[in-house]
N, C-alpha and C positions, 0 to 999 in steps of 0.2 A: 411775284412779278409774272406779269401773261407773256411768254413767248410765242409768235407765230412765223414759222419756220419757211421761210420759200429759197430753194437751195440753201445759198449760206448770209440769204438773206435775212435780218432778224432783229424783230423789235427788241430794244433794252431796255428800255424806259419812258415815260411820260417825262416829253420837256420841261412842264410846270414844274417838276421835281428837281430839275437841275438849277441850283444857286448861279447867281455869275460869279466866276472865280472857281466854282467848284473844280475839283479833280474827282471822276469814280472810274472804278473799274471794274469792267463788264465781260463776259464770257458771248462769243458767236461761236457756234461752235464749239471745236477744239480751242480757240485761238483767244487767250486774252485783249482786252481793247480797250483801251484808256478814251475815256470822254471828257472834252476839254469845254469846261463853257465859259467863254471868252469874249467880251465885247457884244454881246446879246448875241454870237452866233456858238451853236455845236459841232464842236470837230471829233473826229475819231484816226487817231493814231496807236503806232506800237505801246505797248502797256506798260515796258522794262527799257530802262535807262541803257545804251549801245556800249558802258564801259563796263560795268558788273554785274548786270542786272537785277538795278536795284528796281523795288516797284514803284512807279513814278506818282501813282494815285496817292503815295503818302508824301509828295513835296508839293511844290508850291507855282503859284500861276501868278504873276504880275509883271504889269508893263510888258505884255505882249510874249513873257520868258516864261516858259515852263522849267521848271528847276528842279533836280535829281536830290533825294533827302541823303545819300550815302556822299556823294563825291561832290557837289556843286555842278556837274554839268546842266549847261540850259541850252533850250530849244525854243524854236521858235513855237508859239501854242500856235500857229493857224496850219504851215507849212510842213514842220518836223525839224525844220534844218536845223543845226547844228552850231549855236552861237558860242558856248564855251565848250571846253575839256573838262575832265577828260573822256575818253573814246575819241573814237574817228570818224560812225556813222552817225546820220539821224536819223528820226523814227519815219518809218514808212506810215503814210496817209489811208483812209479808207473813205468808202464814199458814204453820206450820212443824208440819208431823205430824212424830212419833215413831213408827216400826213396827219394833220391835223394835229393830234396835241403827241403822237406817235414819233420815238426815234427811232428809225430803223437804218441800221448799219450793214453795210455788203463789205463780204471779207473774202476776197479770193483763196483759195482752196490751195493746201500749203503755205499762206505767208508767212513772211518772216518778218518779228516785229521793228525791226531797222531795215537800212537802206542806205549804199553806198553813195557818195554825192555823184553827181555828174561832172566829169572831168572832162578839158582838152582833149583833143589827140598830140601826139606830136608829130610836127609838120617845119623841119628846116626851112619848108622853102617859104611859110609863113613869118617866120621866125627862125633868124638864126643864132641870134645868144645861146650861150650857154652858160645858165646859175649849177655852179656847185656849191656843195653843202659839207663840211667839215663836220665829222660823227655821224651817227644811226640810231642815236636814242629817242626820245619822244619829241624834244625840239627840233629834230633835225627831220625825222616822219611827219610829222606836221606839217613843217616847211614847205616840203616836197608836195605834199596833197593838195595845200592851200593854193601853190603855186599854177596846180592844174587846176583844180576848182573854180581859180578867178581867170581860166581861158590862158595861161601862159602855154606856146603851143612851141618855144623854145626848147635847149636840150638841158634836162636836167643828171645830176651825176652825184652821189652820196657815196663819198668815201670813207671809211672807218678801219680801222687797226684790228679791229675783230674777224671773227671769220664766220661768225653767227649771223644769221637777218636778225633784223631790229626787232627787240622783247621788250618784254614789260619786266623794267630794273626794278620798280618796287616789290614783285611778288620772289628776287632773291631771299630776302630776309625774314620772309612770312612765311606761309604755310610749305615754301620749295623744298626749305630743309625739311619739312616735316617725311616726305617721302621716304620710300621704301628704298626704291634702285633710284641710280642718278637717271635723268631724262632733261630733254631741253625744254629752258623756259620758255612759257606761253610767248607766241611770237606774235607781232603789235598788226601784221596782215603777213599772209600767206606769201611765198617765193613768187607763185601767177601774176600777183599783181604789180608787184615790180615791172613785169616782163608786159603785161596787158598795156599800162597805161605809162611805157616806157621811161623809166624813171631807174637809171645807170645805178648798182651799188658797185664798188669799187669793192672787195673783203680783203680783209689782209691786208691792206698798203696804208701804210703810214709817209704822212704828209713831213719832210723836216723843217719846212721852211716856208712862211705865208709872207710873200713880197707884193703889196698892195700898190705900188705904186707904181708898178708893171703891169699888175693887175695878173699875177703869177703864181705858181705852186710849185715847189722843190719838191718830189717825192724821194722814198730811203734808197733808191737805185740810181739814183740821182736826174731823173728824167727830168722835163718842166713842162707845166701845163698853163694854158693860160683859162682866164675868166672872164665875162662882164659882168658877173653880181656872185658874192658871197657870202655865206653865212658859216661863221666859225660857232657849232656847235663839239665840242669834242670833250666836255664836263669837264670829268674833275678825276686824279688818279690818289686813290687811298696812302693816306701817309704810311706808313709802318715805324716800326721800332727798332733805333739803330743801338740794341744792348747787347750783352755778351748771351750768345747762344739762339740768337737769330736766326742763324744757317741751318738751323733744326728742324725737320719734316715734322709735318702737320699746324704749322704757324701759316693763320691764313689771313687774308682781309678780305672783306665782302665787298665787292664793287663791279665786278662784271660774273658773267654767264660761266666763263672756267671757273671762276673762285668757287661760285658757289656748289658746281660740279665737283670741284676736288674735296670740299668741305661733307657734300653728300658720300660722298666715298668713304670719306673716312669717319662717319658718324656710324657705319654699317660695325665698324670695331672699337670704337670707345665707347669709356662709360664715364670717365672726368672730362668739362671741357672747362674752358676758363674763358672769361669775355673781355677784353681791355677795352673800359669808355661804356659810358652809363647814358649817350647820349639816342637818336632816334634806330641808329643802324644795331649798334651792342647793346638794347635792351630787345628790341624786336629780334636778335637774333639769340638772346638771351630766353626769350619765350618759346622760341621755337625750340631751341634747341632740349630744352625742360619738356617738350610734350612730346616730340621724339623719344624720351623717355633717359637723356639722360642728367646726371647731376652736375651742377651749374654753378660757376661762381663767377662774381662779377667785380673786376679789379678797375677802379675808377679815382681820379685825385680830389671828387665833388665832393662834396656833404652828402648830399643828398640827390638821385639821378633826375637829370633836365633840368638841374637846378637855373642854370642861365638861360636857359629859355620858358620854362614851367612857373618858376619861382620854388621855394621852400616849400609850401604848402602843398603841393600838386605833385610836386616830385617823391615827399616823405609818403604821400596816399599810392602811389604806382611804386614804389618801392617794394610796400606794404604790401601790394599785390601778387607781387612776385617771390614776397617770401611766403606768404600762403599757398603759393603752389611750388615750394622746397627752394627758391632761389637765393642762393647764399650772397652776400657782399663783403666786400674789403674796402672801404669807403676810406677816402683822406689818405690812402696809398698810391702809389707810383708804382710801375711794374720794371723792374730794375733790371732782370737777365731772366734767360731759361737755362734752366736741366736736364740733362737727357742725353743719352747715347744713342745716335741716329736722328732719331722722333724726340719730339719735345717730350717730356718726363711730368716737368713741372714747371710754375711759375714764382719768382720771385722777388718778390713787393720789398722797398724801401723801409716798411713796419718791419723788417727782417722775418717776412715769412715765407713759407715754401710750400706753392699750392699746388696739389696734384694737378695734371691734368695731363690727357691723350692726347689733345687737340686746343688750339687756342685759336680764338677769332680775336685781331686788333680792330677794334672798330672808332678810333682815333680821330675820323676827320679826312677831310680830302683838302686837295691843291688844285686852284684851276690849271686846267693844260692848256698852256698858253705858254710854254718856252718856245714855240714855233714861231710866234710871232713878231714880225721885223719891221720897226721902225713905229711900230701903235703907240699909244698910252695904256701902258698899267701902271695897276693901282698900289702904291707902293707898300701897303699894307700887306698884299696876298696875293700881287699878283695877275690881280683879274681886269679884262680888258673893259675899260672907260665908254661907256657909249652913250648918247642924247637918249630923246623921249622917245625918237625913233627907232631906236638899238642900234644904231649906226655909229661906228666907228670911228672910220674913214670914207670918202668918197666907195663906193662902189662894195662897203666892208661892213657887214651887220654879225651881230653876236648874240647869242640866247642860250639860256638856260644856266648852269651852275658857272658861267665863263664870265659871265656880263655882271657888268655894277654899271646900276643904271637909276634912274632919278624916280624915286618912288611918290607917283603923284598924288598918294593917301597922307604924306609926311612930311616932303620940300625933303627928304633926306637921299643921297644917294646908297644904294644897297645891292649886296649880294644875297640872294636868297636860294638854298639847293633844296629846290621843290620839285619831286616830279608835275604836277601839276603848273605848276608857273611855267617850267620848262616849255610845255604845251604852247602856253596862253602867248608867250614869246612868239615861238613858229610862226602860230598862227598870222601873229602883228608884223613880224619879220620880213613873211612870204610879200605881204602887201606892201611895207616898204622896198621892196626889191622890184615891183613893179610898179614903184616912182609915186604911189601914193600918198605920202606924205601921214600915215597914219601914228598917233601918238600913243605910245603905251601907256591908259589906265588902269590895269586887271587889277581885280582885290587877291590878293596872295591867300593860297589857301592849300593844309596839308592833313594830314588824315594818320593814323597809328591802329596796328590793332595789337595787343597785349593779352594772352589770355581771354577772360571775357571784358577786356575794356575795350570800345572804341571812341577814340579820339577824337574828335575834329578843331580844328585852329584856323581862325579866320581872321585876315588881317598881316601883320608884322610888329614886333614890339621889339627893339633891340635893348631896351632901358624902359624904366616906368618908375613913377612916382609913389606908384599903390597898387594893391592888387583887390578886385572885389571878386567874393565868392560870392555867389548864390545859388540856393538849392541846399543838395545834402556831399557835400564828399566823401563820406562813410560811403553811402551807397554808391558811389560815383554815378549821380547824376545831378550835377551841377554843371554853372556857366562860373566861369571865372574870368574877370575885364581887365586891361592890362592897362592903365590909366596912366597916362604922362600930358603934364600940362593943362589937367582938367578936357584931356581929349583921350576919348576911347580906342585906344590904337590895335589890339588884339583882343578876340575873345577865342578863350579855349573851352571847349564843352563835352562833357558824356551827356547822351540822352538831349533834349529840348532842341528837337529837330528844323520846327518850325520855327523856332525863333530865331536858331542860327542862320537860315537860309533869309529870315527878315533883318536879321541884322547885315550879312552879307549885299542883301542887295541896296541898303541904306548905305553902303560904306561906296558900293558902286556906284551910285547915283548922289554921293557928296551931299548925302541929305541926312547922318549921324547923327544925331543929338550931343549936344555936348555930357561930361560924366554928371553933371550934375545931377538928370533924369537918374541914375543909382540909387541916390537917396531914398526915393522912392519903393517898397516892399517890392513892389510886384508891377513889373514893364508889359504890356502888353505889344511886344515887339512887331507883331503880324498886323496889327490895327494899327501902329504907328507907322507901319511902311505903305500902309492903305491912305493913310489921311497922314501926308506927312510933315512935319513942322519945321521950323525956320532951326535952323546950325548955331 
């Protein structure tokens, strides 16, 4: 390819060359640069997706969405903005002359290939409400951004029980433990920005009591605060295990920023740990905990791990995985009490056995935290707060992420789902219901696992299914697996087949799925059927 270089000026390629639809990625410079050709025009944005940086030239362009091959987040292909999660920014724009059949892109000198949105100020005397926001996780961060991004110049105020700024809870369970010394999780934006684009964290204080029809808040010192819009995010608190020898150090649950501190601390002196619950949280921490370097056992009442979510098949293959890199199990047991004088010793199972261990992680499940709230509907099943299409509760009362059981418009079924990702997609829809937009929640639910060398991706929601179709290879794990109920595609789970996943996902978003019957069929070409798409 001919470069001609004028400062950071510089051809990358002959138009003719670029497909419509295509995605390439290009070097100016030092500086990577994604070329978008969209709609018969070329655009040049950042090159690496704002959440992990993933490289974006291997996902995919349709209906106007640029879409990330690792997480699902999508952009706008003309602008950069920032249509889904997860991340917070979007990709910074560059400028793109046409000379004749010549692309030449100008790339300012240091960019960076994202870009913070443009946000309100906050200005009382514009606005005087005041939205608070119950929790600091990724639905509650969202919220807050969204809020200033669509001009809300109100006072906003995020209170949380924790005493950390808002992190990224899913990198607990993954590579966090793998560290040397304990350190604080990657935090979801810096302390500044709270303070730049004044956006109130409350640390420490816990809420006891949500009185919506005052439009009020009890805090633990018993003070009252009032509201005109709220959003109860405040997830979900780790169940534990009420057996004999509970009160024994080193029994942990993974679910906030101390746990998993204390969990790093004390992996620096064990060499046994034990996992209770073979489901997303205690096998990911099961994996970690194995590359850390130490020996693993994983105490679970399943057959087989993810069994009710995975199926049989999918779970005996990641099992498989895990005993190949030395992960021991105790499958169809119940973990009944601990041993140990001070510090937990050991564990022991219902099969009347007694497993060593330094350290136990329960990784069980959570509860929505929602005893707070006074006078809502929950869900008598769990507990979790009832809300419309809107996430709305009550008048003036919206809910998101692991709290909400909300009306899944891929299925007619109402659902809880603890997705960081959903969590996200909530905020986002939440923030705009809270400034009286009447917006209806359709996200396609979507979650992500890494395993050793497996990653995961699941798209969709399956709570039950009729069938399960594999295709590909499972040995290898790279296969797609479809989760069929009622001759309708309700979940696919996939290693590898990047491109399809990302066309199946955007077929489920735009209510254009085929029915299962298309299965039948050897071989789907998913990315040509979301191009020319057919009747449901």
């Amino acid at each position: 390819m001919k470069y001609s270089i004028l400062s950071m000026k510089v051809t990358v390629c002959q138009a003719h060359e670029l497909a419509d639809g295509e995605l390439r990625q290009v070097r100016v410079g030092n500086t990577p640069v994604l070329l978008v050709n969209y709609d018969g025009e070329i655009r040049a944005m950042g090159a690496f997706c704002s959440h992990s940086g993933a490289p974006l030239a291997q996902g995919l362009a349709h209906d106007g969405r640029l879409v990330c091959p690792w997480h699902m987040a999508a952009f706008d292909c003309k602008t950069g903005k920032q249509y889904e999660p997860p991340g917070l920014d979007g990709l910074t724009q560059y400028a793109v002359i046409i000379d004749k059949d010549d692309v030449i892109v100008d790339v300012p000198e240091d960019s960076s290939p994202h870009r913070e949105p443009t946000m309100a100020d906050y200005d009382p005397n514009a606005d005087g409400r005041t939205f608070m926001i119950l929790g600091a996780g990724i639905a509650g961060q969202t919220t807050a951004e969204v809020l200033r991004r669509e001009g809300f110049q109100g006072r906003i105020v995020m209170i949380t029980a924790e005493t950390e700024i808002p992190y990224k809870r899913t990198a607990l369970s993954k590579g966090f433990l793998q560290k040397d010394a304990a350190d604080s999780p990657p935090e979801l934006r810096p302390k500044e920005f709270f303070d730049h684009h004044s956006i109130e964290v409350w640390y420490g204080r816990a809420v006891t009591k949500v009185m919506p029809y005052s439009h009020s808040l009890e805090l633990e010192d018993g003070s009252v605060t009032t509201y005109d819009q709220l959003l109860i995010a405040t997830g979900g608190k780790a169940r534990t295990l009420d057996v004999p020898g509970h009160e024994l150090n080193n029994i942990f649950t993974l679910h906030q920023a101390k746990d998993a501190l204390d969990i790093l601390e004390s992996i620096q002196s064990a060499q046994n740990a034990v996992v209770i619950g073979s489901s997303f949280i205690g096998m990911e921490a099961a994996a970690s905990l194995t590359q850390a370097g130490l020996a693993v056992t994983v105490i679970s009442p399943e057959r087989v791990p993810f069994e009710k979510i995975l199926g049989p098949k999918v779970g005996s293959r990641i099992q498989q995985l895990h005993e190949e890199n030395g992960v021991q199990f105790r499958l169809n047991q119940k973990a009944t009490g601990f041993e140990g004088h001070g510090s937990v010793e050991a564990v022991v199972t219902d099969g009347g056995e007694s497993v060593p261990a330094d350290l136990v992680i329960v990784g069980v499940g959570i509860d929505p935290a929602t005893e707070i709230c006074d006078g809502m509907k929950l869900h008598p099943a769990d507990g979790s707060i009832v809300v419309d299409a809107y996430l709305q509760a009550v008048e003036g009362v919206f809910a998101a992420g692991d709290v909400a059981r909300f009306p899944n418009a891929h299925s007619d079924k109402d659902v809880r789902i603890e997705h960081w990702r959903l969590a996200a997609q909530h905020g986002r829809i939440a923030a705009h219901n809270m400034l009286g937009r009447r917006v209806p929640f359709k996200g396609v639910p979507f979650f992500w696992t890494k395993q050793f060398s497996m990653n995961l991706h699941y798209v969709g929601h399956a709570e039950s299914w009729d069938d399960i179709i594999i295709q590909g290879n499972l040995s290898d794990l790279e296969f797609m697996a479809f989760y069929v109920e009622a001759n309708q595609i309700m979940a696919v789970a996939a290693c590898g087949f990047t491109q399809e996943l990302i066309a199946i996902e955007e077929l489920m978003r735009l209510f254009e799925l085929p029915s299962a019957d298309i299965l039948q069929k050897k071989s789907v070409d998913w990315v040509g059927l979301l191009k020319q798409p057919v009747a449901v």
